[in-house]
C-alpha positions as CSV (number, residue, x, y, z in Angstrom):
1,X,96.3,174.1,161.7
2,X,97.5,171.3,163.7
3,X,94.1,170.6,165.0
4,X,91.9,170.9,161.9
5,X,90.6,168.0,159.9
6,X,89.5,169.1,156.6
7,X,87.5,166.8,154.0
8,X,85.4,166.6,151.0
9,X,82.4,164.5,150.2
10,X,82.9,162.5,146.6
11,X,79.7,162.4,144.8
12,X,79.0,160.4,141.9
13,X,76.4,162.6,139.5
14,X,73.7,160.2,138.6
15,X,71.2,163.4,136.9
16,X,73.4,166.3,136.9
17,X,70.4,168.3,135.3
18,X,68.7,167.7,138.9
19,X,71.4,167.3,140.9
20,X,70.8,163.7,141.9
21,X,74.3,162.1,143.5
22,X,75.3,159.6,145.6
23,X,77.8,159.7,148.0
24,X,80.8,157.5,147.2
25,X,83.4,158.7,149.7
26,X,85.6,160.9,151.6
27,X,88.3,162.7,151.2
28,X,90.2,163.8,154.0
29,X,93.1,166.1,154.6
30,X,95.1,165.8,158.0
31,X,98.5,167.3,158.7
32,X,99.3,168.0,155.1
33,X,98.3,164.1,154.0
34,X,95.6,163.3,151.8
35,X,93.4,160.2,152.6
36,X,90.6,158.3,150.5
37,X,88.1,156.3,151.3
38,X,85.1,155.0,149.3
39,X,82.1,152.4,149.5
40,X,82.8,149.5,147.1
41,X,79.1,148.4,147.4
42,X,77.9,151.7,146.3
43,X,80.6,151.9,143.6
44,X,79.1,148.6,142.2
45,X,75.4,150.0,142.3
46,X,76.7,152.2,139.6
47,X,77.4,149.3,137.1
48,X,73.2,149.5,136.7
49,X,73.0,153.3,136.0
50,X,75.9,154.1,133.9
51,X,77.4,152.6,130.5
52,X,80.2,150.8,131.0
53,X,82.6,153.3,129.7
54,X,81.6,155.7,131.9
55,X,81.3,153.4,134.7
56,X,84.9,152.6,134.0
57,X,85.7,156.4,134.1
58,X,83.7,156.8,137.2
59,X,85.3,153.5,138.8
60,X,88.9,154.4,137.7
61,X,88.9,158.1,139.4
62,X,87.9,157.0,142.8
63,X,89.8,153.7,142.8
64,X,93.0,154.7,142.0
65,X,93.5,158.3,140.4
66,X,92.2,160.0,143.9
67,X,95.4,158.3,145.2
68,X,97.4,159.9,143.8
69,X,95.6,163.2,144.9
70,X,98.0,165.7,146.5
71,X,96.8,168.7,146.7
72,X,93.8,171.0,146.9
73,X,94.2,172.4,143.5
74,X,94.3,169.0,141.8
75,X,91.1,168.4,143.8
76,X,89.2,171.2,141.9
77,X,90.5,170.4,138.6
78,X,88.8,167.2,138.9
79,X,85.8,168.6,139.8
80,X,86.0,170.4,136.4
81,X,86.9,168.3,134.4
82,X,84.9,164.8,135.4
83,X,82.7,165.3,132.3
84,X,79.6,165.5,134.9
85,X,80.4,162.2,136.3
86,X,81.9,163.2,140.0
87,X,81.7,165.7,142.0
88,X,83.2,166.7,145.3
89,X,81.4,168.8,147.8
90,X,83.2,172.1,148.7
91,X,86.5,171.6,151.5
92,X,85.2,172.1,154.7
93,X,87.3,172.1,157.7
94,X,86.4,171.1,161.2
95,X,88.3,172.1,164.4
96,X,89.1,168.6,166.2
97,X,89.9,169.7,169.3
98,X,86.3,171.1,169.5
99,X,84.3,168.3,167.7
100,X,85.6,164.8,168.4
101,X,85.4,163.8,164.7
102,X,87.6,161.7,162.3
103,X,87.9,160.6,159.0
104,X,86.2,157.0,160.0
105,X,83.7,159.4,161.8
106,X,82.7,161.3,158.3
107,X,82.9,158.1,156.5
108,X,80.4,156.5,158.6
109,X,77.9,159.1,158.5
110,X,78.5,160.8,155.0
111,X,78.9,157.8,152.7
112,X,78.4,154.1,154.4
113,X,77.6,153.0,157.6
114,X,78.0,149.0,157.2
115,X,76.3,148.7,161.2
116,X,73.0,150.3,159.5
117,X,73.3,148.9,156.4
């Protein structure tokens, strides 16, 4: 298991009824430690498409409550009970020694490539 890099995409529901999302970050699991990362700029973009309360929700969870994240199982209670607000693609796992890919790797092309920007 030493060699697996497992992550999860955090998804922001913008029309849930569709399925419309934006990708807000990554969530990354590596030798038993849980990492965040998420895109400020697209965090902000959010302040246009929800109320402020939820915006606050929204802006709360992934700034500071996925943090505190530490384990698989508290992953999918939040994805049942964000109220339709976030949403985290299923846990994948990738094999490292056979794909040369990282968490700054996943970030990059999942959520927000600055360089392209």
């Amino acid at each position: 298991m030493e060699n697996n890099l497992q992550y999860s995409i955090i998804y922001a529901d913008i029309r849930p009824e569709i399925q419309e999302r934006l990708s807000l970050g990554v969530l990354t699991i590596e030798n038993n430690t849980v990492h965040v990362r998420h895109s400020e700029k697209k965090l902000r973009v959010l302040k246009q498409l929800y109320s402020p309360r939820e915006y606050k929700a929204i802006s709360s969870i992934v700034r500071s409550g996925l943090r505190e994240l530490t384990s698989v199982d508290t992953l999918k209670y939040l994805t049942r009970y964000s109220n339709n607000l976030i949403s985290f693609s299923p846990i994948q796992s990738i094999d490292k020694t056979q794909a040369n890919i990282t968490g700054e790797w996943l970030y990059k092309n999942y959520v927000y490539d600055a360089a392209t920007a």
